[in-house]
DOLO-167528 format. One record per residue (C-alpha): residue in one letter; residue number from 1; y, x, z. Coordinates in nm, 2 decimals, always signed. Layout:
! DOLO-167528
a/NUM/Y/X/Z
...
//
This chain:
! DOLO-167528
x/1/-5.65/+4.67/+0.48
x/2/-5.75/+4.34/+0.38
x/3/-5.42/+4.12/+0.41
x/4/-5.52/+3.74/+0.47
x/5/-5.20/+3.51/+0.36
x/6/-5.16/+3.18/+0.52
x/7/-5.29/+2.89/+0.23
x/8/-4.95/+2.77/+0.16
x/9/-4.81/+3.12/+0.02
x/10/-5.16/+3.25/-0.09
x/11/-5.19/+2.98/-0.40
x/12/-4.80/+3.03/-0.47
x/13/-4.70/+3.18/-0.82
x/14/-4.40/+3.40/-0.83
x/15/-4.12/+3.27/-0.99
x/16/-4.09/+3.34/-1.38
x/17/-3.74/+3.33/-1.38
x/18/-3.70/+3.55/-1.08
x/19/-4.00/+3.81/-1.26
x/20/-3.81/+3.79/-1.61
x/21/-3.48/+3.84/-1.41
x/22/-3.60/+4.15/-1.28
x/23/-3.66/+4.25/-1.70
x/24/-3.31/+4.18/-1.76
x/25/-3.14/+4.42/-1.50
x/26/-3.27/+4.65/-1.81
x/27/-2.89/+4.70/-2.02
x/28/-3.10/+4.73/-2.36
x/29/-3.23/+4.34/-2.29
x/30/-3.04/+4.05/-2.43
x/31/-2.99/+3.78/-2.13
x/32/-3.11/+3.46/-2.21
x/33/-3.34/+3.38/-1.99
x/34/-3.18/+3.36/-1.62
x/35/-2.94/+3.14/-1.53
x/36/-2.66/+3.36/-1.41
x/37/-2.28/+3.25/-1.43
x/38/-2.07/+3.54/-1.62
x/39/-1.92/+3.79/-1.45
x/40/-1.64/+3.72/-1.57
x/41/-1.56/+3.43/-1.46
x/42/-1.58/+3.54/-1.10
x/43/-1.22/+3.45/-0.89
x/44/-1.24/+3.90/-0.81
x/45/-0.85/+3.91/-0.75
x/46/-0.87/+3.59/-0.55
x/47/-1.16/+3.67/-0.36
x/48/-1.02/+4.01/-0.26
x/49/-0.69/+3.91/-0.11
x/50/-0.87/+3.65/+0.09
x/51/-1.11/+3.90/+0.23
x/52/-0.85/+4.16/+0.29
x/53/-0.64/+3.86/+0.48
x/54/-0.97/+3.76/+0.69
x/55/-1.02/+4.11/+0.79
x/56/-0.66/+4.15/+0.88
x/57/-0.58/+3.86/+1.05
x/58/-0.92/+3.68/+1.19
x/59/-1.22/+4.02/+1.20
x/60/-1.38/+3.83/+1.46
x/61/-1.44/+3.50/+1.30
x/62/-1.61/+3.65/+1.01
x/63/-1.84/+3.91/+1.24
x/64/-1.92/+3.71/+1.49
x/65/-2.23/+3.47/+1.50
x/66/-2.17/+3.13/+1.42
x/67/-2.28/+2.75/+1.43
x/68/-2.56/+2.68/+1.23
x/69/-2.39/+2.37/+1.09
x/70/-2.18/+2.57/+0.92
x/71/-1.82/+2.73/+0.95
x/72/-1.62/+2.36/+1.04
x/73/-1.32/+2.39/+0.81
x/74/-1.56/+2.47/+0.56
x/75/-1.76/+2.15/+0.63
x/76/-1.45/+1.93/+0.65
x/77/-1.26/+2.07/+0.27
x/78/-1.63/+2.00/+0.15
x/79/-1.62/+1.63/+0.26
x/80/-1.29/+1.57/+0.19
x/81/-1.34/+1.69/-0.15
x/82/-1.65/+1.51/-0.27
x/83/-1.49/+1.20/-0.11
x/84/-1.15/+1.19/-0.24
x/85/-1.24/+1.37/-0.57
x/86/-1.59/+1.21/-0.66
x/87/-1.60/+0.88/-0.42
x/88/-1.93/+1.06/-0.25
x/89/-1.98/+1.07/+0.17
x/90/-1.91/+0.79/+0.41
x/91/-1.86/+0.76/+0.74
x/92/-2.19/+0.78/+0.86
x/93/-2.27/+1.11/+0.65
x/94/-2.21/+1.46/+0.76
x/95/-2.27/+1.82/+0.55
x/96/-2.43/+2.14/+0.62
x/97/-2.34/+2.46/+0.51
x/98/-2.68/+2.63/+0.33
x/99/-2.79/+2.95/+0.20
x/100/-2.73/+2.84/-0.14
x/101/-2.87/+2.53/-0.24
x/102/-3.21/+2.63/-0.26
x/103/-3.20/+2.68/+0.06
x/104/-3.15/+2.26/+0.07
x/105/-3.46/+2.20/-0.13
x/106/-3.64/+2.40/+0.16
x/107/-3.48/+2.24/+0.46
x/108/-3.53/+1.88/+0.28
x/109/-3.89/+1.95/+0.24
x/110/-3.96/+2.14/+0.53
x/111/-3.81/+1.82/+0.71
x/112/-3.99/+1.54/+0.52
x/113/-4.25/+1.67/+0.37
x/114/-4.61/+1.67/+0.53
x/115/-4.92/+1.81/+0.31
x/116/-5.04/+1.59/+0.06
x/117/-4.69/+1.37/+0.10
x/118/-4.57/+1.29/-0.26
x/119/-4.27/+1.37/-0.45
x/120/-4.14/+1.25/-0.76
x/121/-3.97/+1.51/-1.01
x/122/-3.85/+1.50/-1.35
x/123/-4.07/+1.64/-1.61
x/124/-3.98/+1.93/-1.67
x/125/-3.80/+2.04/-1.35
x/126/-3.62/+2.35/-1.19
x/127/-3.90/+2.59/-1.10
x/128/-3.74/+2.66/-0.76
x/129/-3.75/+2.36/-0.64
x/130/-4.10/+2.29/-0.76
x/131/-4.20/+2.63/-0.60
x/132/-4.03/+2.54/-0.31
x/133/-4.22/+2.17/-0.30
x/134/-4.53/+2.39/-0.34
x/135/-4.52/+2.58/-0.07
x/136/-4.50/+2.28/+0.16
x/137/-4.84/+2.17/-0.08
x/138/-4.67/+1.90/-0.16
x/139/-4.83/+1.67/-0.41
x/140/-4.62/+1.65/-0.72
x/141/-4.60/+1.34/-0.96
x/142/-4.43/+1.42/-1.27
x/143/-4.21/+1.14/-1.47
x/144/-4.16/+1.21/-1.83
x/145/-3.76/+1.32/-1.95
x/146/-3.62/+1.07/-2.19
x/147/-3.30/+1.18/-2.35
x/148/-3.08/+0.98/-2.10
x/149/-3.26/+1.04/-1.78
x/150/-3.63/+0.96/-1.65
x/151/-3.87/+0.76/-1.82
x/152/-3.80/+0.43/-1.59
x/153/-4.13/+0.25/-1.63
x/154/-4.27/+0.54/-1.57
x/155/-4.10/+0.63/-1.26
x/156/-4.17/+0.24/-1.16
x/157/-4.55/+0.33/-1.21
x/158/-4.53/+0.63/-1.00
x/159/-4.36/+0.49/-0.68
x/160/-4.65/+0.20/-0.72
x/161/-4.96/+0.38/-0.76
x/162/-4.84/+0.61/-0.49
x/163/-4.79/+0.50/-0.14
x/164/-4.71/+0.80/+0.03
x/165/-4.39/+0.92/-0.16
x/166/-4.11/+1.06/+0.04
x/167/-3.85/+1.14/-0.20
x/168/-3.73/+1.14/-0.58
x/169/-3.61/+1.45/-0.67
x/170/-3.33/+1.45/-0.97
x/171/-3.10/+1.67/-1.12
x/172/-2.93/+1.40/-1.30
x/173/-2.59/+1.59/-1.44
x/174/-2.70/+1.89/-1.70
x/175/-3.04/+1.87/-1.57
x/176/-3.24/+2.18/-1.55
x/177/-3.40/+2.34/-1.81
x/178/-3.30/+2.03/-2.08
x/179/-2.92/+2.03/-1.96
x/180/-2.98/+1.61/-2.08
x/181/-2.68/+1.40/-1.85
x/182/-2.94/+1.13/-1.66
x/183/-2.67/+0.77/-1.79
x/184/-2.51/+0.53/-1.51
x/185/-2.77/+0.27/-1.57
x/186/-3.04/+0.47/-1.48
x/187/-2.87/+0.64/-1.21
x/188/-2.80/+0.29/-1.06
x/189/-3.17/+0.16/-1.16
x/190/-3.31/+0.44/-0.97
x/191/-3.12/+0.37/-0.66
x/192/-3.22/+0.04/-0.70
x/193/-3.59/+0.14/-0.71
x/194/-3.56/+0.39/-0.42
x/195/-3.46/+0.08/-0.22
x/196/-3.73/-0.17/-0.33
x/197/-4.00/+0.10/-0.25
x/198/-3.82/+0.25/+0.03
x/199/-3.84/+0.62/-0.02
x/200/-3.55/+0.90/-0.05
x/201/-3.34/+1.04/-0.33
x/202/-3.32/+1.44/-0.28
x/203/-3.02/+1.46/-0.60
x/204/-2.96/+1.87/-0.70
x/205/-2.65/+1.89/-0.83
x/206/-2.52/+2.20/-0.90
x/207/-2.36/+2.20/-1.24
x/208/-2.17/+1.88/-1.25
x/209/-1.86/+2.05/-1.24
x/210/-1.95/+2.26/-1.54
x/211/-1.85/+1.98/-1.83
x/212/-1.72/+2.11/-2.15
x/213/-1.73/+1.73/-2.35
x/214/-1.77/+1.42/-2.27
x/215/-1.70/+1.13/-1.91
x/216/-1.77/+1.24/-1.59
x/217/-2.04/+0.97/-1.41
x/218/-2.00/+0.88/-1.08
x/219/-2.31/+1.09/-0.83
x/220/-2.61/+0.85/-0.75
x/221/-2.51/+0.94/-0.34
x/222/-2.15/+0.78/-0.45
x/223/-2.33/+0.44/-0.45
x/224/-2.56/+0.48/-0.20
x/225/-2.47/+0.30/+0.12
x/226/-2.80/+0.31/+0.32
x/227/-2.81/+0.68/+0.40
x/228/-3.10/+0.72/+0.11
x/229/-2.96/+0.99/-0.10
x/230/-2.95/+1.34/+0.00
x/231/-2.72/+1.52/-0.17
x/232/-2.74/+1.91/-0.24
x/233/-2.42/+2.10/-0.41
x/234/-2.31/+2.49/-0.46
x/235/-2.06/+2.71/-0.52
x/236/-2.26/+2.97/-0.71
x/237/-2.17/+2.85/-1.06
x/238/-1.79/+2.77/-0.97
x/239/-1.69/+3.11/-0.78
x/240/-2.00/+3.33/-0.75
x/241/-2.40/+3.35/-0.71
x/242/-2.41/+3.61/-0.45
x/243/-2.22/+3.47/-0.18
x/244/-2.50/+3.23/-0.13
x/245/-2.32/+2.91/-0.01
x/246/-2.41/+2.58/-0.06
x/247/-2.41/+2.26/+0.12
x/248/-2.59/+1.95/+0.18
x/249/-2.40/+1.56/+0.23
x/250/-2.67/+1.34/+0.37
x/251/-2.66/+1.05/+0.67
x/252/-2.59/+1.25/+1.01
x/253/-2.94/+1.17/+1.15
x/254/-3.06/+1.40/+0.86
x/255/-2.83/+1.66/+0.90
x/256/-2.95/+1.67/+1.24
x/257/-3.26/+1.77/+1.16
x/258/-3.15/+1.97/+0.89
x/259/-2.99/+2.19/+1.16
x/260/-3.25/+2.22/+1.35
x/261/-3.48/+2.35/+1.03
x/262/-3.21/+2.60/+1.00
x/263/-3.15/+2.75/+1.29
x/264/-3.53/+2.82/+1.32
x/265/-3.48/+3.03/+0.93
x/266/-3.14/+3.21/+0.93
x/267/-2.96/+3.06/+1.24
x/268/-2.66/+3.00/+0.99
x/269/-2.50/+3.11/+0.64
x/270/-2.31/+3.40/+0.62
x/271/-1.98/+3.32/+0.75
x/272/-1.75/+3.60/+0.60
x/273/-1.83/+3.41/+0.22
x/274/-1.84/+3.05/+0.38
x/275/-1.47/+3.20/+0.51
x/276/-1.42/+3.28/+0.13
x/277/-1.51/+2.99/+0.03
x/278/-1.33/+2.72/+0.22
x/279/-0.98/+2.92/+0.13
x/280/-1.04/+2.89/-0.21
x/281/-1.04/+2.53/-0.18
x/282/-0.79/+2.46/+0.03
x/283/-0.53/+2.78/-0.06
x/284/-0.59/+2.82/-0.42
x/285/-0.62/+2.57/-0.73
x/286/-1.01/+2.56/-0.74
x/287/-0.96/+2.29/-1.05
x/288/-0.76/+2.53/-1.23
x/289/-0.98/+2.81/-1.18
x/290/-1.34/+2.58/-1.25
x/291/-1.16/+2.47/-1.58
x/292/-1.11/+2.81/-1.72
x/293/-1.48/+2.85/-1.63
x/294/-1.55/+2.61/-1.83
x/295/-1.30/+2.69/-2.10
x/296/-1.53/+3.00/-2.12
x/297/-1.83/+2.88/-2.13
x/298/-1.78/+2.57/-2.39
x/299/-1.70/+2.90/-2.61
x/300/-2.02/+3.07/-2.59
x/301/-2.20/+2.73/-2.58
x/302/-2.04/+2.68/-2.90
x/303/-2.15/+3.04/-3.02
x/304/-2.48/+3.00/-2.96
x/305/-2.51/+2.63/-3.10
x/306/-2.33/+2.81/-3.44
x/307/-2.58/+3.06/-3.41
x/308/-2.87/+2.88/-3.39
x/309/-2.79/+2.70/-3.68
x/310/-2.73/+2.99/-3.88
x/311/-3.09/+3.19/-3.79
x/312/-3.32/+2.91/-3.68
x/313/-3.55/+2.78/-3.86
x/314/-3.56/+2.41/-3.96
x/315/-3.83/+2.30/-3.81
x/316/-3.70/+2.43/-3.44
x/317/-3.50/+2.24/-3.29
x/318/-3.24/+2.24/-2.99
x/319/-3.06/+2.03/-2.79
x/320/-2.65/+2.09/-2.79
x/321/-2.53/+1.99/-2.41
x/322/-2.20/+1.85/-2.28
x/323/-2.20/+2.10/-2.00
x/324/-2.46/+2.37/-1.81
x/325/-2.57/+2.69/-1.86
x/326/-2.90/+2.61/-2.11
x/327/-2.99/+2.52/-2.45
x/328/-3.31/+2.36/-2.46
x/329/-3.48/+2.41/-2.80
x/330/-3.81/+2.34/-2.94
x/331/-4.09/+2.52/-3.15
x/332/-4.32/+2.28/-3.38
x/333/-4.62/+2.09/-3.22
x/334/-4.90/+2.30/-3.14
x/335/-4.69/+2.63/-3.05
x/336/-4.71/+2.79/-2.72
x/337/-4.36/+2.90/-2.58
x/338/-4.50/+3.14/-2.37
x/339/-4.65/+3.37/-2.66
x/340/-4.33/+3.31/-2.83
x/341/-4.12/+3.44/-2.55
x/342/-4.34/+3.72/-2.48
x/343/-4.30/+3.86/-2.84
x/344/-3.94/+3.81/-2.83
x/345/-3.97/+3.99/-2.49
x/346/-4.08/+4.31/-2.69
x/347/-3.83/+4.30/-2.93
x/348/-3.55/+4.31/-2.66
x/349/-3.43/+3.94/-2.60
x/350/-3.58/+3.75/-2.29
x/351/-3.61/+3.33/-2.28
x/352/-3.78/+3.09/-2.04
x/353/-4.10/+2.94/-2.22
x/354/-4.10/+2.57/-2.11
x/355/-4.43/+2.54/-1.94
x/356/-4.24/+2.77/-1.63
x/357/-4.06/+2.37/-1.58
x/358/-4.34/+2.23/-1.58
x/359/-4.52/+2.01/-1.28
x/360/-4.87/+2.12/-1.41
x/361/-4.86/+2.48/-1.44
x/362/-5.15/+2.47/-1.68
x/363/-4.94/+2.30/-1.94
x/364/-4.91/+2.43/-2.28
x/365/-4.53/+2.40/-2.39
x/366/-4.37/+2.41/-2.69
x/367/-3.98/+2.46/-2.56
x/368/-3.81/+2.76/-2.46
x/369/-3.47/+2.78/-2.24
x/370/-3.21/+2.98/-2.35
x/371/-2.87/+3.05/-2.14
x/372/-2.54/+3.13/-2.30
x/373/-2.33/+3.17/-2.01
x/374/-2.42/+3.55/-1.92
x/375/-2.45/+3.72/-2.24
x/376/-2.21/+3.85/-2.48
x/377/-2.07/+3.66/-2.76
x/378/-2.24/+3.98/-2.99
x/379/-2.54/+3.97/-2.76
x/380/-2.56/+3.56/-2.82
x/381/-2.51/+3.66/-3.22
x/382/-2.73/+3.94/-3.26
x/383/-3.05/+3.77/-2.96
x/384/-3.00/+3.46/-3.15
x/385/-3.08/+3.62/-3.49
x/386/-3.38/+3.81/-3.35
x/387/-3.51/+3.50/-3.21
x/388/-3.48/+3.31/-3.55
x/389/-3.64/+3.61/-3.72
x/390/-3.92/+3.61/-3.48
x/391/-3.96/+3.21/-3.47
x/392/-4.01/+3.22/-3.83
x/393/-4.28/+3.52/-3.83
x/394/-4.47/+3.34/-3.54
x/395/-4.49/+2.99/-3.71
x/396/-4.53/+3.14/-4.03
//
């Protein structure tokens, strides 16, 4: 049979990370290219005395259908902890429990979004979200990454020459693939900007927590008092992937709507893990436990810095983040990380070429992404060898 797929999925690439992460399920392959959270550092005791207690003492709550809002006391340890730890919500905002946070990135767009609306992203971007902003065929207008955040002029250009932009997507705290920190002056400049031209902020921020050096900066949605920012946050890199739970803080009238996209896509999150979840923040030290986290993983960022220095070439360079899951690195003008990654690929180590973050997916790239939170500290050692090995055969 002849299958005929709606236009909207039918010029849809699959996800390279998701196809390269079905490469690494291999043992033999050296993890560097998804952007998985170590096993380790999942809360497994913690975890399993909570579900044991759920299942003992409230079975119903966690089989039953819920609200699609999410589980409420949930919802309210998620306010009251971005308010009173990170200044973020008002009064007039509300959250939503989500299917990771991903699954914000669809119900923002499906709600916003017509075809042919603009969106502004960071160049390069997450390729989920850009997928995501794909299938709604959005029209994407890339702004250039300086090393503290957009290109500003730029950005201003964009939100001129375009009058029907909806929202500014950011990740502006170990932005993904470059893991760059966007600084407080831009993060209040773009505000500023998304007031004068009156669109939305849609700010992804799902590694914040992760810091190994330097301040903390305060979220764009912490100073917006308008209702313009949409903020989307997760619990998949500070207790686990898998449970799929993540949330959105926006303006009521948006979560609203949000609701109303959900219940017609999953009806609601699973509750048992949004159960999980909300004990973990309100029964257990979730600081203590996320600063072990990132105890472990400012080692094997460290490792992996060390290593590169020791097998790279000179003329590739990286970028050394204060926090994340990715080093960013670089091959000399007029490589193509794709071909790079692909020989690496058949010599047992897997990275992200830099055109997969890219808003034209034409674009020749020269960068490559490489994760250090999942592999070994001998898998980071002997990858990171192979890769310098291979860097210098390919650029001769």
């Amino acid at each position: 049979m002849n299958y005929t797929f709606s236009n909207r999925i039918s010029e849809l690439k699959p996800s390279a990370i998701r196809e390269i992460l079905k490469v690494t399920q291999d043992p033999n392959v050296i993890p560097f290219a998804a952007g998985n959270p170590a096993p380790e550092a999942f809360p497994v005791k913690e975890m399993s005395e909570i579900s044991e207690r759920i299942f003992r003492e409230m079975p119903a709550s966690a089989l039953q259908y819920g609200v699609s809002e999410g589980y409420m006391p949930l919802r309210q340890a998620v306010r009251e902890r971005m308010q009173k730890k990170y200044a973020t919500g008002t009064e007039e905002d509300d959250v939503i429990i989500v299917t990771g946070a991903q699954q914000g990135m669809e119900l923002t767009t499906k709600c916003f979004i017509n075809e042919g609306d603009g969106i502004i992203c960071e160049s390069p971007s997450f390729i989920g979200s850009l997928n995501c902003f794909r299938s709604y065929r959005a029209n994407l207008i890339g702004v250039p990454m300086e090393q503290d955040g957009m290109d500003l002029e730029k950005l201003e250009n964009a939100l001129r020459e375009n009058d029907n932009v909806k929202f500014i997507y950011v990740i502006p705290t170990f932005q993904n693939p470059t893991g760059r920190v966007m600084s407080l002056a831009k993060r209040e400049k773009i505000l500023e900007l998304a007031r004068q031209y009156d669109v939305m902020i849609l700010e992804d921020n799902p590694y914040f927590e992760l810091r190994y050096s330097g301040e903390n900066l305060p979220t764009i949605k912490s100073m917006d008092t308008e209702g313009r920012v949409i903020y989307v946050g997760s619990f998949s890199k500070i207790l686990s992937p898998g449970i799929r739970v993540g949330f959105v803080l926006a303006n009521s009238a948006v979560i609203s709507k949000l609701t109303v996209a959900k219940q017609v896509s999953d009806v609601h999150t699973n509750l048992m893990y949004q159960m999980i979840a909300h004990e973990m923040l309100t029964k257990y030290d979730i600081d203590a436990h996320i600063a072990k986290v990132c105890d472990m993983y400012r080692e094997k960022r460290d490792a992996m810095c060390d290593a590169i220095e020791k097998y790279f070439p000179k003329e590739c360079t990286y970028e050394r983040p204060d926090g994340g899951l990715f080093l960013w690195c670089r091959l000399p003008d007029g490589y193509d990380g794709v071909a790079f990654c692909k020989l690496c690929g058949t010599r047992g180590v897997m990275g992200v070429p830099g055109s997969s973050f890219a808003i034209d997916e034409n674009e020749i790239s020269p960068y490559i992404r490489l994760n250090f939170s999942l592999p070994s500290f001998e898998q980071i050692e002997r990858g990171v060898k192979i890769m310098g090995d291979t860097m210098r055969e390919f650029i001769g």
